[in-house]
C-alpha positions in Angstrom: 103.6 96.8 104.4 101.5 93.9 104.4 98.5 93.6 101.7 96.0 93.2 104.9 97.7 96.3 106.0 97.0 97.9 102.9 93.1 96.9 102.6 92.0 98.0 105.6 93.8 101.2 104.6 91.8 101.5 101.4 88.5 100.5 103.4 88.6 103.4 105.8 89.4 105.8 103.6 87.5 105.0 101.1 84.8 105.2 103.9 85.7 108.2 105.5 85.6 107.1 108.8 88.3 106.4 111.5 85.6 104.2 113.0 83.4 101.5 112.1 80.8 99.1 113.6 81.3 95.5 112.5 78.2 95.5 110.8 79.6 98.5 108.6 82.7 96.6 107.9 81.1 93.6 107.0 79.0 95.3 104.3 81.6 97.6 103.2 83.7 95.0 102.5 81.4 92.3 100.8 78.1 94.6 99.7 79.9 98.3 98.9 83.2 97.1 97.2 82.6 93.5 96.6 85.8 92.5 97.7 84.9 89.4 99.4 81.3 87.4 100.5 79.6 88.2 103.9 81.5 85.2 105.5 84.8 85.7 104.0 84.3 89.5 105.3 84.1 88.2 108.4 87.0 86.2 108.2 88.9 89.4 107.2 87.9 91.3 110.7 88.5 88.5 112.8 92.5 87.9 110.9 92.5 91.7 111.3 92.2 91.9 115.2 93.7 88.7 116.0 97.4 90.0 113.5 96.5 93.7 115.8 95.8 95.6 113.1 92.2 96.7 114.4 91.4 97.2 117.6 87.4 96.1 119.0 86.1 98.6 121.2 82.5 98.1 122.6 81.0 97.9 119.1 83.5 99.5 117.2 86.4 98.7 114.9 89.4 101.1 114.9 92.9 100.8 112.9 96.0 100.6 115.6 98.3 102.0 112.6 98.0 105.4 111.0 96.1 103.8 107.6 96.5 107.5 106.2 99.9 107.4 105.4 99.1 103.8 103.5 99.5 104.4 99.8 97.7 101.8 97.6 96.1 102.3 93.9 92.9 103.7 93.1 92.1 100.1 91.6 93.4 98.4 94.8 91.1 94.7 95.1 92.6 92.4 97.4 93.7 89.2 96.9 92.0 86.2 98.5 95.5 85.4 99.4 95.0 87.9 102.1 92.6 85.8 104.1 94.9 82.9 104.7 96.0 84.6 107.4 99.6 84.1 107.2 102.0 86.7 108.7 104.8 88.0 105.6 108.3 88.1 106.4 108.9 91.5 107.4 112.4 92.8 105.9 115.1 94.4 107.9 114.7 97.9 106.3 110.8 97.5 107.3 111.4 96.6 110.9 114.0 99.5 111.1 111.9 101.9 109.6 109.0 100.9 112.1 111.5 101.1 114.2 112.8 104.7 113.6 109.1 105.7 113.6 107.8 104.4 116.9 111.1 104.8 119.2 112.7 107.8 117.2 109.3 110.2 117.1 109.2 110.5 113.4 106.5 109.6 110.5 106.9 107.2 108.0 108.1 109.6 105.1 109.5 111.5 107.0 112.1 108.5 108.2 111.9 107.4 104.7 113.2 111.0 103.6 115.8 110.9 106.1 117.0 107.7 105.5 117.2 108.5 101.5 119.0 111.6 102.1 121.9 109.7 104.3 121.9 106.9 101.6 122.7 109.0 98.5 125.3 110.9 100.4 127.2 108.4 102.1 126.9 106.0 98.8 125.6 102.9 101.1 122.8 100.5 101.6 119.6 101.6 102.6 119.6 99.3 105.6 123.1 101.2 106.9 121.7 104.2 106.1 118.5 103.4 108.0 121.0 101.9 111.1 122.7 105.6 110.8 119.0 107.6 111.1 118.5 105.3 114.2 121.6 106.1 116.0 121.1 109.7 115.5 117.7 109.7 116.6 119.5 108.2 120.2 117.3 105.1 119.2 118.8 101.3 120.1 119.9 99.8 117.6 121.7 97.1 119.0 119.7 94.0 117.6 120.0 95.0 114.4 123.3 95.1 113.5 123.3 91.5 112.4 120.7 91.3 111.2 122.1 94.1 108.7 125.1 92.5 108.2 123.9 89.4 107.3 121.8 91.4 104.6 124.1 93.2 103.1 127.2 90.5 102.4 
């Protein structure tokens, strides 16, 4: 999970809101919690729609991922770093357990918990493991076997 990911986790929830107007998200961000200044703010929404991680409707800004499940530290500031705007290479065992979440019907811990559980008892990788989850789940996995592989030797 990406640290944009994570900041607009810690915004709305520190706001309370599963909605906000850009006008609230700009002063949230750079008045409320000082993150960032009015313009670099702005910056932030803009990198946030355009990566798909907020959704604009009429007047309104809403996150397209579930930002409740995001775990971050009370003292969670955001890096300027996060502004650049540059997308971080997703690993395998992210992808898959995206993957297992949106084709297989499962949350986040919950495919996390599986994919533990199969781990510790078959003594492998966690990317196998999460390859095993999929399959059972009747997901695809198909493309990501070599990706896997390449991973793990």
């Amino acid at each position: 999970m990406g640290e944009l990911e994570t900041c607009l986790a810690v915004l709305y929830k520190r706001k309370g809101k599963n909605i906000l107007t850009e006008a609230e998200f700009q002063f949230a961000v750079s008045l409320d919690f000082r993150w960032f200044t009015p313009q670099e703010a702005q910056r932030l929404m803009d990198l946030s729609i355009k990566q798909g991680l907020l959704a604009r409707t009429d007047t309104y800004l809403k996150p397209t991922f579930d930002y409740k499940d995001v775990e971050a530290p009370l003292s969670f500031r955001p890096s300027k770093d996060v502004l650049t705007g540059e997308k971080e290479e997703i690993s395998v065992f992210a992808e898959l357990v995206q993957l297992i979440t949106s084709k297989g019907g499962l949350k986040k811990r919950e495919s996390v918990a599986r994919i533990n559980k199969v781990q510790e008892r078959l003594g492998v990788d966690a990317e196998v493991a999460a390859l095993i989850v999929a399959r059972d789940l009747a997901v695809d996995i198909t493309d990501y076997i070599e990706p896997v592989k390449r991973e793990i030797l």
